[in-house]
C-alpha positions as CSV (number, residue, x, y, z in Angstrom):
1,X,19.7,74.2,4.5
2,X,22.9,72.0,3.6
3,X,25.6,73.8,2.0
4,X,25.3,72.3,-0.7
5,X,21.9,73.5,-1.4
6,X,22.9,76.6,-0.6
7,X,25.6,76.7,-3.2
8,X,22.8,75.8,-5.7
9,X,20.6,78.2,-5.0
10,X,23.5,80.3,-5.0
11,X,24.7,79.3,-8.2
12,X,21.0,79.1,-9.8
13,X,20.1,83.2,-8.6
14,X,24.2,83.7,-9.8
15,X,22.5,82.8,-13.7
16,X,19.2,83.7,-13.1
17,X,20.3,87.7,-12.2
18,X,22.6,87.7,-15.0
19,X,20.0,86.2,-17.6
20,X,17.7,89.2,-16.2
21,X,20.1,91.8,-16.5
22,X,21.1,90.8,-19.9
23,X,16.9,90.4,-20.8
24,X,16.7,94.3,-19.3
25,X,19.6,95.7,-21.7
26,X,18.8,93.9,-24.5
27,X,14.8,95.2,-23.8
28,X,15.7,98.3,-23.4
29,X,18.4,98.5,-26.7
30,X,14.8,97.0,-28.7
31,X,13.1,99.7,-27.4
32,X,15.6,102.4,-28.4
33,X,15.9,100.3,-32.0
34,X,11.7,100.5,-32.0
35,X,12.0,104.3,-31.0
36,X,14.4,105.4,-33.6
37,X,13.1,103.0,-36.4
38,X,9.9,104.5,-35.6
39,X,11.4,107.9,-35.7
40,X,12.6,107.3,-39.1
41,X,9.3,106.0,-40.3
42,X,7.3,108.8,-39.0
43,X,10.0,111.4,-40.8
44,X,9.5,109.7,-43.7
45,X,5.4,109.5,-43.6
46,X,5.9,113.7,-42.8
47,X,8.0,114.3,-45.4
48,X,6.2,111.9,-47.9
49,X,3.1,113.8,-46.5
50,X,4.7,117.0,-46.9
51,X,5.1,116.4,-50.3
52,X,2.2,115.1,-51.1
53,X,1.0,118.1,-49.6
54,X,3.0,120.3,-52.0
55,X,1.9,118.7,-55.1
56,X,-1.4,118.8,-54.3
57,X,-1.8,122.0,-54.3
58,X,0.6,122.6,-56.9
59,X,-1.8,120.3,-59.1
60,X,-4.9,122.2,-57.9
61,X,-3.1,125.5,-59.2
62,X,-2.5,123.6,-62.3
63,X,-6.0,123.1,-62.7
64,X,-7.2,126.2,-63.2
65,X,-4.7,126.6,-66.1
66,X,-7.7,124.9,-68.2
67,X,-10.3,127.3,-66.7
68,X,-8.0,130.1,-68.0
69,X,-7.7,128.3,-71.5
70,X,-11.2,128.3,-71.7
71,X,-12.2,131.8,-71.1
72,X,-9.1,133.3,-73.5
73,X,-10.6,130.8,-76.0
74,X,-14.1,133.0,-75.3
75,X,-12.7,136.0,-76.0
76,X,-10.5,135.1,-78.5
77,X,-13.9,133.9,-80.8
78,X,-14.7,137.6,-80.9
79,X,-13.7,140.6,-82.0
80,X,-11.8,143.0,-79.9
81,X,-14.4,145.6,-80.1
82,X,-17.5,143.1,-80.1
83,X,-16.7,141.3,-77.0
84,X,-19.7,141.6,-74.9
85,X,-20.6,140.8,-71.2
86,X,-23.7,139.0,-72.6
87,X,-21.4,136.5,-74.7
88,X,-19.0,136.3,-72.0
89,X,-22.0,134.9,-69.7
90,X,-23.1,133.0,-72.0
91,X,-19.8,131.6,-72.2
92,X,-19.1,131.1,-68.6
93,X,-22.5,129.5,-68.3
94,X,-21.4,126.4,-70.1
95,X,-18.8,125.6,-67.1
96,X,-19.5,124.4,-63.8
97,X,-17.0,126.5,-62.0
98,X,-17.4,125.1,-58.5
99,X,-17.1,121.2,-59.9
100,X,-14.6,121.3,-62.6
101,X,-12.5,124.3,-60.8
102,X,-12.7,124.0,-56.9
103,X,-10.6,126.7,-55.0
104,X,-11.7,129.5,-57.6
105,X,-14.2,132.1,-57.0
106,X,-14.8,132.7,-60.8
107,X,-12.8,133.2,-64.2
108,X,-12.5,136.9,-65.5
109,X,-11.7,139.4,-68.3
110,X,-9.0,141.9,-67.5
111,X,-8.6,144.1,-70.0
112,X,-5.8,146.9,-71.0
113,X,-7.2,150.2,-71.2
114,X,-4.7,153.1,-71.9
115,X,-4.9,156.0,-70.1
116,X,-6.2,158.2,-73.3
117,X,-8.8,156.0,-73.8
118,X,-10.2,155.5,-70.3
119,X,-13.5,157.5,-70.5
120,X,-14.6,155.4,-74.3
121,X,-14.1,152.3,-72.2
122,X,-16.0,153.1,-69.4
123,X,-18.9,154.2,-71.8
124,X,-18.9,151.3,-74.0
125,X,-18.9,149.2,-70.4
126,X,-21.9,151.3,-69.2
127,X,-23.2,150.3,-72.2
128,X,-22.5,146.4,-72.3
129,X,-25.3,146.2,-69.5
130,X,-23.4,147.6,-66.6
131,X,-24.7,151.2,-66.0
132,X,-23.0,152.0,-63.2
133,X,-19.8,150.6,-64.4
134,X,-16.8,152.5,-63.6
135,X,-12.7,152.1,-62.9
136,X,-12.1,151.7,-59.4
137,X,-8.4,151.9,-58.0
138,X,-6.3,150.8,-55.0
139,X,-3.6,153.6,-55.4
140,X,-3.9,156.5,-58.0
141,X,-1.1,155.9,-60.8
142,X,-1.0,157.8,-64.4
143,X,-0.2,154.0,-66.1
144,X,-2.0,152.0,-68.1
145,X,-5.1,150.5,-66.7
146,X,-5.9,146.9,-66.3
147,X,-9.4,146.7,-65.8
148,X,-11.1,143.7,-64.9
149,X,-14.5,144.0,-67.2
150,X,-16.0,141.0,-66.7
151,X,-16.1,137.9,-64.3
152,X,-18.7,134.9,-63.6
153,X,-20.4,133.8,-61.4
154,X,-20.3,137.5,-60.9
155,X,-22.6,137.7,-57.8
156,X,-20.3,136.8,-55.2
157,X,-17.3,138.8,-57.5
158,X,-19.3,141.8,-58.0
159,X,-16.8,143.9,-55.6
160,X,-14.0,143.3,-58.3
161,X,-16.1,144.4,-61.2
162,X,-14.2,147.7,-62.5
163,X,-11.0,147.5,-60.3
164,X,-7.5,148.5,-61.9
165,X,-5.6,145.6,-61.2
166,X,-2.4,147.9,-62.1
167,X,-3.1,150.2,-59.2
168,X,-1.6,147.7,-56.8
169,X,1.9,146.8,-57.3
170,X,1.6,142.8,-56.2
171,X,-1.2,142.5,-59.2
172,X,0.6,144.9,-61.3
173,X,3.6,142.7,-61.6
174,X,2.1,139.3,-62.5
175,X,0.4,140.6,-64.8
176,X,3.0,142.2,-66.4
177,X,5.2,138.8,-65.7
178,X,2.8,137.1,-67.7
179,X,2.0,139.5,-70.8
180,X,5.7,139.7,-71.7
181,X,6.4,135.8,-70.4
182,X,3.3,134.6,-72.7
183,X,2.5,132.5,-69.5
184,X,0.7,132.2,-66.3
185,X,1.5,134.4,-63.5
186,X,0.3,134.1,-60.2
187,X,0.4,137.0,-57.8
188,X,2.2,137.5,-54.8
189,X,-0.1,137.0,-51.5
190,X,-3.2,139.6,-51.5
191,X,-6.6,140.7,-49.8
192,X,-9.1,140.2,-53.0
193,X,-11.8,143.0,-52.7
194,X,-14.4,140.9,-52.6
195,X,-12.8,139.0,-49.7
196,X,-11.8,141.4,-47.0
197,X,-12.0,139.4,-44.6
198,X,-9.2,137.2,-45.5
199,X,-6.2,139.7,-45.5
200,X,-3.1,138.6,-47.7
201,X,-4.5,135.2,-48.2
202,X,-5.6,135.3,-52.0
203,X,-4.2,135.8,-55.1
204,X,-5.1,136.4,-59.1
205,X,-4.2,133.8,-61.2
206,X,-3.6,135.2,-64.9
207,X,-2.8,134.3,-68.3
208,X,-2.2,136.9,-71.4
209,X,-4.5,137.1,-74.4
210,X,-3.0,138.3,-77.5
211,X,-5.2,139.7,-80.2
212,X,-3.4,137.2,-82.8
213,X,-5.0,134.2,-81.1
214,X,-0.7,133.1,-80.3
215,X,1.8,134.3,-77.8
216,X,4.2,135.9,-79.9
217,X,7.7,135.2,-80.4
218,X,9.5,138.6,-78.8
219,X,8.5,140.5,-75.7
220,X,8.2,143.4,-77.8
221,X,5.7,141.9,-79.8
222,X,4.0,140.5,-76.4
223,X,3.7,143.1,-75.4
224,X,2.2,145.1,-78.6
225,X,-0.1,142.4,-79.2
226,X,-1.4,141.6,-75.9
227,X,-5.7,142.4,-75.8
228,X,-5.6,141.5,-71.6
229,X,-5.6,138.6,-69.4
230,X,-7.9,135.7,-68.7
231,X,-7.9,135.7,-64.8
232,X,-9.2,134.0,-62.0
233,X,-9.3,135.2,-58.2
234,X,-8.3,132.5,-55.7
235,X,-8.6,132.7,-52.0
236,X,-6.1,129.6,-50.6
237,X,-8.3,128.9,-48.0
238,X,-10.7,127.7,-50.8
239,X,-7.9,126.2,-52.5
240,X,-6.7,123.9,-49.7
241,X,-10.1,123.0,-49.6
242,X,-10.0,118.9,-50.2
243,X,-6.7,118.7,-50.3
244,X,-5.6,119.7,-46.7
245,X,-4.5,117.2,-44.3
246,X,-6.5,117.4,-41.4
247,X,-5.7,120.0,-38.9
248,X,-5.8,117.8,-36.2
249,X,-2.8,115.9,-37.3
250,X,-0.4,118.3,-38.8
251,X,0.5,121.7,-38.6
252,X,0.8,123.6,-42.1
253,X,2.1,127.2,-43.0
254,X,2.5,128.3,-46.4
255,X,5.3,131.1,-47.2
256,X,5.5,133.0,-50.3
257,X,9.5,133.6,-50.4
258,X,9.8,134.6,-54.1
259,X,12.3,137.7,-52.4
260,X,13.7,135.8,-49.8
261,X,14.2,139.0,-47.8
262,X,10.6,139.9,-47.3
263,X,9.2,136.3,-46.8
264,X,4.5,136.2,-46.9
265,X,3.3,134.2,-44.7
266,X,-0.3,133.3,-46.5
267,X,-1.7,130.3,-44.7
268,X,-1.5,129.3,-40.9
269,X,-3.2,126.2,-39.3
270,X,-5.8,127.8,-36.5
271,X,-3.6,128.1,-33.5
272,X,-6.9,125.9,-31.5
273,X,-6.1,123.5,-34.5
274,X,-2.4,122.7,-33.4
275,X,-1.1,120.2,-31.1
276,X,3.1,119.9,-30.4
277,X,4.3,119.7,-33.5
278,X,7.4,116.5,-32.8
279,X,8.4,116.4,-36.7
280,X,8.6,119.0,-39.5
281,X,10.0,119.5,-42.9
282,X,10.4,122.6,-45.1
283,X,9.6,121.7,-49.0
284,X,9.6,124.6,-51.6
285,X,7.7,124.9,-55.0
286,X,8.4,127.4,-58.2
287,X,4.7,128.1,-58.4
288,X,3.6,129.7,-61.9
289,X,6.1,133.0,-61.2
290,X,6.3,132.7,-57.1
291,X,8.0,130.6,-55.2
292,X,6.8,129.1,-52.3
293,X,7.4,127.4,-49.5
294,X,5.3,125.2,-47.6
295,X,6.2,124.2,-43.7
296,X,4.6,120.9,-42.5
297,X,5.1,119.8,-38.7
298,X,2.7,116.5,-37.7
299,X,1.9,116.2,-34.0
300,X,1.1,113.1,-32.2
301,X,-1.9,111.4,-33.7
302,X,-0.5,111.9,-37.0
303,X,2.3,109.3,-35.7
304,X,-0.5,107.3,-33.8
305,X,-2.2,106.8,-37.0
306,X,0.9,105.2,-38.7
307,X,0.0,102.4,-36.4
308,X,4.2,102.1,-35.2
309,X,4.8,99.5,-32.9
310,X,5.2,101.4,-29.2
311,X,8.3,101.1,-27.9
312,X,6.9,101.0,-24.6
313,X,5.0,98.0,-25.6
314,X,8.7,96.1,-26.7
315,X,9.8,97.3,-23.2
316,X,6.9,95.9,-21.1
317,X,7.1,92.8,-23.1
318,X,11.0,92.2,-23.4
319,X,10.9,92.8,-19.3
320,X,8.2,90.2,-19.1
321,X,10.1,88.3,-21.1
322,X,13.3,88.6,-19.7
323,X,11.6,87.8,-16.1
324,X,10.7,84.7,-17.5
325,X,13.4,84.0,-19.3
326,X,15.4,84.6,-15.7
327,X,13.1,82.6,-14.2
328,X,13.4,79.5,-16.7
329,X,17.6,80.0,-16.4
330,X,17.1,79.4,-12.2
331,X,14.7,76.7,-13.0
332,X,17.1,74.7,-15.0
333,X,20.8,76.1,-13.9
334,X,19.3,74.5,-10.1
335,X,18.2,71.5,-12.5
336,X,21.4,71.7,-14.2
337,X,23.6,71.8,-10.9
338,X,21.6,69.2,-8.7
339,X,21.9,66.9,-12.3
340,X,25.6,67.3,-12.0
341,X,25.2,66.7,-8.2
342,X,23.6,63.5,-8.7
343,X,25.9,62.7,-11.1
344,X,28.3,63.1,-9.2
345,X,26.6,61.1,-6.2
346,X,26.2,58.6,-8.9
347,X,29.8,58.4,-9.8
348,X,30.7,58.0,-6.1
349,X,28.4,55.4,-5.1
350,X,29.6,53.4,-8.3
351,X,33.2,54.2,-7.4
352,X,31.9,53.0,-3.8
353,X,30.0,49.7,-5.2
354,X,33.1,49.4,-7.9
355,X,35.4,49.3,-5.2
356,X,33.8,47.0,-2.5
357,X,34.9,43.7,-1.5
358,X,31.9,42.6,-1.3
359,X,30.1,41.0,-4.7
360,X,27.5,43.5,-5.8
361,X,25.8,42.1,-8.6
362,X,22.9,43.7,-10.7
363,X,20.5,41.0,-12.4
364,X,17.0,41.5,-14.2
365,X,13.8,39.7,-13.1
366,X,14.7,37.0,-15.7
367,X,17.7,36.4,-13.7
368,X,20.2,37.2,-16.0
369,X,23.3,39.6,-15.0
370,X,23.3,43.5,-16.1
371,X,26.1,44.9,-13.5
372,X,29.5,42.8,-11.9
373,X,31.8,45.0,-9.9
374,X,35.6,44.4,-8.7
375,X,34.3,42.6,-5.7
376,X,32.2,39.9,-7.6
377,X,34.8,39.3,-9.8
378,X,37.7,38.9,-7.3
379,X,35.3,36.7,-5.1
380,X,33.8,34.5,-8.2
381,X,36.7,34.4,-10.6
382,X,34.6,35.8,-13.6
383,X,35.4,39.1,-15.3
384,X,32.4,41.6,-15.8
385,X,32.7,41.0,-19.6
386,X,32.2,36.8,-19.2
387,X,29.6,37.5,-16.3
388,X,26.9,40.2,-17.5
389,X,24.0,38.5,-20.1
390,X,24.7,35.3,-18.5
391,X,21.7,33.4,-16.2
392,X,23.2,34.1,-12.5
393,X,22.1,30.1,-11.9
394,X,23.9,28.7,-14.3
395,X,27.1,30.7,-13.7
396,X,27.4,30.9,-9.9
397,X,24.7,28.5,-8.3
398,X,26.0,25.3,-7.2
399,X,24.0,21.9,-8.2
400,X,21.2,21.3,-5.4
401,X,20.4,25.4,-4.7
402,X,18.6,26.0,-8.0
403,X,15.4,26.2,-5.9
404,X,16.9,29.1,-3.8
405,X,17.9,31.2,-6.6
406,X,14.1,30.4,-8.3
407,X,12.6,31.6,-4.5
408,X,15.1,35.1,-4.8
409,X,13.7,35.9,-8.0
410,X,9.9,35.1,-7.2
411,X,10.6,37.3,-3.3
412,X,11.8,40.0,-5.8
413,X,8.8,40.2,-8.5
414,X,6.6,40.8,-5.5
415,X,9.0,43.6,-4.2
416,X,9.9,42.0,-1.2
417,X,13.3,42.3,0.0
418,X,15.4,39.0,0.9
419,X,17.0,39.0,4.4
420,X,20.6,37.9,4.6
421,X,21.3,34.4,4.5
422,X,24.1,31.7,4.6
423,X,24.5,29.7,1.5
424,X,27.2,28.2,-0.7
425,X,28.2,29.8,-4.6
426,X,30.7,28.1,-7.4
427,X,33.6,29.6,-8.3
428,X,34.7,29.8,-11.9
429,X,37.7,27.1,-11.1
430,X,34.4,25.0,-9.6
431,X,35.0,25.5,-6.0
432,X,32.3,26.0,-3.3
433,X,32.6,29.3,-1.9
434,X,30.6,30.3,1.6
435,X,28.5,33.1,1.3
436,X,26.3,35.2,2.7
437,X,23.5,36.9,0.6
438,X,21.3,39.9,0.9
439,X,18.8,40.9,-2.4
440,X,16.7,44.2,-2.6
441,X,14.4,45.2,-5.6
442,X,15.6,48.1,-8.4
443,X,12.6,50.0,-9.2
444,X,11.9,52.5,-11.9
445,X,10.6,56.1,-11.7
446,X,6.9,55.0,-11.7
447,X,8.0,52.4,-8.9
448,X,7.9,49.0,-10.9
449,X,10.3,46.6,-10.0
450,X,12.7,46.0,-12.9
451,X,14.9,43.9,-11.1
452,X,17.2,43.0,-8.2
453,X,20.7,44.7,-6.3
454,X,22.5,41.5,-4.8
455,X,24.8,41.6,-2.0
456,X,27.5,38.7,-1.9
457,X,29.5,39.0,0.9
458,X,33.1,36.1,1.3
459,X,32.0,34.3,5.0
460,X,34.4,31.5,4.0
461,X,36.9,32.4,7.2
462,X,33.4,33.2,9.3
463,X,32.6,29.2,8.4
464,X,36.6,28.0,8.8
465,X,36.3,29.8,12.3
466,X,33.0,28.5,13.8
467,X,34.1,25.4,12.4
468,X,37.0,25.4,14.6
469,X,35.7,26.8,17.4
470,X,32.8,24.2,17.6
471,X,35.6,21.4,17.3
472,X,37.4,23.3,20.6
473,X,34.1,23.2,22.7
474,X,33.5,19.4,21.6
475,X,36.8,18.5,22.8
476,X,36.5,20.4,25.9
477,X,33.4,19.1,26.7
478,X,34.9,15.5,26.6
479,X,37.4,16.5,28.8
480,X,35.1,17.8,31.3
481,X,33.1,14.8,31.0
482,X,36.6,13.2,31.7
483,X,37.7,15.6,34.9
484,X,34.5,15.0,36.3
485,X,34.4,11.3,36.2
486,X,37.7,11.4,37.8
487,X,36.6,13.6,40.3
488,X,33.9,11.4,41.0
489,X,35.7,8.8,41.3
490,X,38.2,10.5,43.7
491,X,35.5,11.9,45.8
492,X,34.0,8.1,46.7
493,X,37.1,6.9,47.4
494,X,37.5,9.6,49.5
495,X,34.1,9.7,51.6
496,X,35.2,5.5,52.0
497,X,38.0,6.4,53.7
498,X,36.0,8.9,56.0
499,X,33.5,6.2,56.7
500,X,36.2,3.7,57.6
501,X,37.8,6.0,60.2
502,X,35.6,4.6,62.7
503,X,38.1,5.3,65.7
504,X,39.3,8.7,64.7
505,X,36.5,11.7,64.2
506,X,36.8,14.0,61.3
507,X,34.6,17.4,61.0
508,X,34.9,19.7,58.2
509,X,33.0,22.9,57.8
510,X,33.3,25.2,55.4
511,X,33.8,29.1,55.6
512,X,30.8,30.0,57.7
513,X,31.3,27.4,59.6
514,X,28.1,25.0,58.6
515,X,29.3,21.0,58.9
516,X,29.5,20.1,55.7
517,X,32.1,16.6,56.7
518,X,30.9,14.1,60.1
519,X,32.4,11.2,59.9
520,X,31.2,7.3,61.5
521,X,34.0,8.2,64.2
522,X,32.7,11.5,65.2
523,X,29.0,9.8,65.2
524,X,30.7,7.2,67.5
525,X,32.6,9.5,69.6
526,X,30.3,12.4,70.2
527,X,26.9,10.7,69.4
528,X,25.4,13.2,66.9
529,X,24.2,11.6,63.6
530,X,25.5,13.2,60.6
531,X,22.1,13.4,59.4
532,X,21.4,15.5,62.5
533,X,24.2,18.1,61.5
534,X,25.5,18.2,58.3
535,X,24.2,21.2,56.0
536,X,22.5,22.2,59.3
537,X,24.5,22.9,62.4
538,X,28.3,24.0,63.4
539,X,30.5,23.0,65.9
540,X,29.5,25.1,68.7
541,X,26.7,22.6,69.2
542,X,29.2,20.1,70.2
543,X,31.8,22.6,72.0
544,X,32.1,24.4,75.0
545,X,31.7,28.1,74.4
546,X,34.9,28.7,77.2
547,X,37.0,26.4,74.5
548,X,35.8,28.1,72.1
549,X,37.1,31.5,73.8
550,X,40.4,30.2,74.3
551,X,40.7,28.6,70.9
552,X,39.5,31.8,69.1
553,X,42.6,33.8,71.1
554,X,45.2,31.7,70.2
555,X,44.3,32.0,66.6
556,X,44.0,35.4,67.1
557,X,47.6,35.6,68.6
558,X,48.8,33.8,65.7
């Protein structure tokens, strides 16, 4: 790998990394957001809940306010003295107690009976069609008695028929709170006698009945005028019933803290029922003479079931995300950086073309110029502006090579390149310049040839040269031609001489020693031919090898 691929990849991973680690912080700070917006939501749905939750059952307490009203007004129609269970049944058979009133086991009669006159009440009850009727207490006490005389649908109430109310200091209180308040009362948390098995989860519900048929003005007067109490027995289990959310997705606890010292805890989701509670709230209720409080925690399907956007989820995708968001900023930082690169390998080969002395001249496949450099200008005379638009054939190409330039442009359309060649251009002041020329194609991306790089090179002191160095041989070969006439010449004159040297023989041999010279008076005198011996013998065919000897030491000694 070249370095400077490596400094792109280098460069590319450099953005990439830091795109990613900015994609994983600003993931995770979404998450976080997600987690504490959802947070927020889900303490709002639990407290919303929560008090939904408390004015439910506030409104289902306020319900029986009309089942109240309805059996005063029953009592109220008659008499003091002719009020009789018979009438009250009929009464209470009018009212669908489960349908209009759901939560209460019944509506009642309490009576006040004072302590003198406790045995004529118990005979006139006897007597009202309850034979075995008689006062029934939690705790002996010398007070007045508040005797519950009559309640429907008495069958499943029958255990509270006859019970002093007074004998127990929780029922004893309301319904003193409410005979001198002229209002309802509800008790503090107790075990109804005819629901044992739910300790300290009921209550009596009670409103006065004054024998003028309106709550009087004084609590003196109250509590002169007041006949009993319209009542009815509540068990909460019964009066959560409908109105509770489900177990499965909250956690509920209902508190009676009217003395805030001695706090009742009444109701308790099943421990089975209870998953971990994550969010809670506390919400408190003045409740008809109590006051209660009512905790509500919601577990983890109550959030699921806000359908909140999981945090996880924003984390999964925002990493996804931010992996292909790193991914995209190394795709196009290394397209980024080799763009620059080839920019800049752009800039430099046009600073290269720009600055060669050579003419480098662009041209369409129309022929006409689209790129001039320094080099064309300097060697043609024409400035960029005055040269690019213009027809290269009518600006540069000499009359009589038309044809050439036509067979350049035709070599080029069929994406052939054009070889170098030696030809003659015009000058702007007119003058013949010698050339030589080399064309290649310019293709597009999708490879079409859109038109032609040409290559004009200055061979003007090239031409000047051969030029002179052809008129150098020509001369030279004259004056060889000259020399070896002369030569000619000398040599005949020469070889006449030999051959009229009839008296005097000359040899001459040359370096290894073959006769190359035998003249007519060596023929004469030693009576070889010189056909017999030149090119083919040497003198020791004619000399005495003892001469020879002798001659070869005195050369020697010289």
């Amino acid at each position: 790998m070249s370095i400077k691929n490596k400094y792109t990849v280098v460069a590319a991973n450099r953005w990439a990394i830091l795109s990613l680690i900015a994609g994983v912080l600003v993931s995770a700070a979404a998450a976080l957001g997600v987690a504490q917006h959802n947070h927020e939501q889900a303490d709002a749905a639990a407290l919303a809940a929560a008090d939904q939750a408390a004015d439910a059952v506030v409104s289902r307490l306020r319900l029986y306010q009309y089942g109240l009203r309805g059996a005063r007004g029953s009592i109220q129609t008659m008499a003091e003295d002719l009020i009789t269970r018979e009438s009250f049944d009929r009464y209470s058979r009018t009212r669908n107690v489960d349908q209009e009133f759901p939560g209460a086991r019944g509506f009642g009669f309490i009576r006040r009976v004072a302590r003198q006159d406790e045995a004529e009440f118990i005979a006139r009850a006897r007597a009202d069609g309850w034979p075995d009727f008689a006062i029934r207490q939690l705790t002996p006490h010398d007070d007045e008695r508040y005797v519950i005389q009559y309640i429907e649908p008495v069958e499943r109430n029958m255990a509270a028929v006859g019970l002093d109310v007074a004998s127990e200091v929780n029922r004893r209180q309301a319904a003193l709170s409410a005979m001198r308040s002229g209002e309802m009362r509800l008790t503090g948390p107790i075990t109804l006698v005819q629901a044992t098995g739910n300790p300290q989860q009921s209550f009596l519900i009670l409103m006065p009945i004054y024998r003028s048929g309106v709550t009087p003005a004084t609590v003196e007067e109250r509590e002169a005028q007041a006949l009993g109490w319209s009542y009815a027995p509540l068990l909460i289990e019964e009066v959560l019933k409908g109105i509770r959310p489900p177990k499965q997705a909250v956690s509920l606890e209902l508190h009676d803290v009217t003395d805030p010292a001695q706090p009742v805890v009444f109701y308790k989701t099943d421990d089975e029922d209870v998953q971990d509670i994550v969010l809670s709230h506390t919400i408190e209720r003045d409740v008809y003479g109590r006051r209660w409080q009512l905790q509500f925690g919601i577990n983890p399907l109550f959030i699921s079931q806000l359908n909140l956007l999981s945090p996880i989820l924003v984390l999964i995708l925002g990493l996804l995300l931010s992996v292909l968001l790193a991914s995209l900023v190394g795709v196009l930082s290394i397209s980024r950086i080799r763009q620059l690169q080839i920019i800049a390998e752009q800039a430099k080969l046009a600073a290269i073309v720009e600055s060669s002395i050579d003419g480098i001249i662009g041209k369409d496949l129309e022929g006409r110029v689209s790129s001039w450099n320094k080099g064309a200008e300097k060697l043609l005379g024409f400035s960029a502006q005055e040269a690019i638009g213009q027809r290269i054939a009518e600006l540069m190409v000499p009359a009589g090579f038309e044809a050439e330039e036509e067979a350049i442009l035709a070599s080029i359309k069929d994406g052939r390149h054009v070889a170098s060649f030696n030809t003659q251009r015009q000058h702007k002041n007119g003058q013949l310049i010698h050339v030589s020329i080399t064309v290649s194609p310019i293709r597009n991306s999708a490879g079409q040839v859109v038109g032609a790089s040409k290559t004009v090179r200055d061979i003007s002191e090239q031409v000047a040269a051969a030029t002179k160095i052809h008129e150098l041989n020509s001369n030279l070969e004259a004056q060889v031609v000259q020399r070896t006439s002369e030569l000619r010449q000398l040599n005949l004159l020469l070889g006449n001489v030999l051959r009229s040297a009839s008296e005097v023989a000359i040899i001459a041999t040359d370096r290894e020693g073959v006769i190359r010279v035998f003249n007519t008076g060596a023929e004469r005198m030693l009576g070889y031919a010189a056909a017999e011996l030149i090119d083919k013998k040497t003198p020791a065919s004619f000399h005495l090898n003892d001469e020879v000897a002798a001659r070869s030491r005195e050369l020697s000694a010289e």
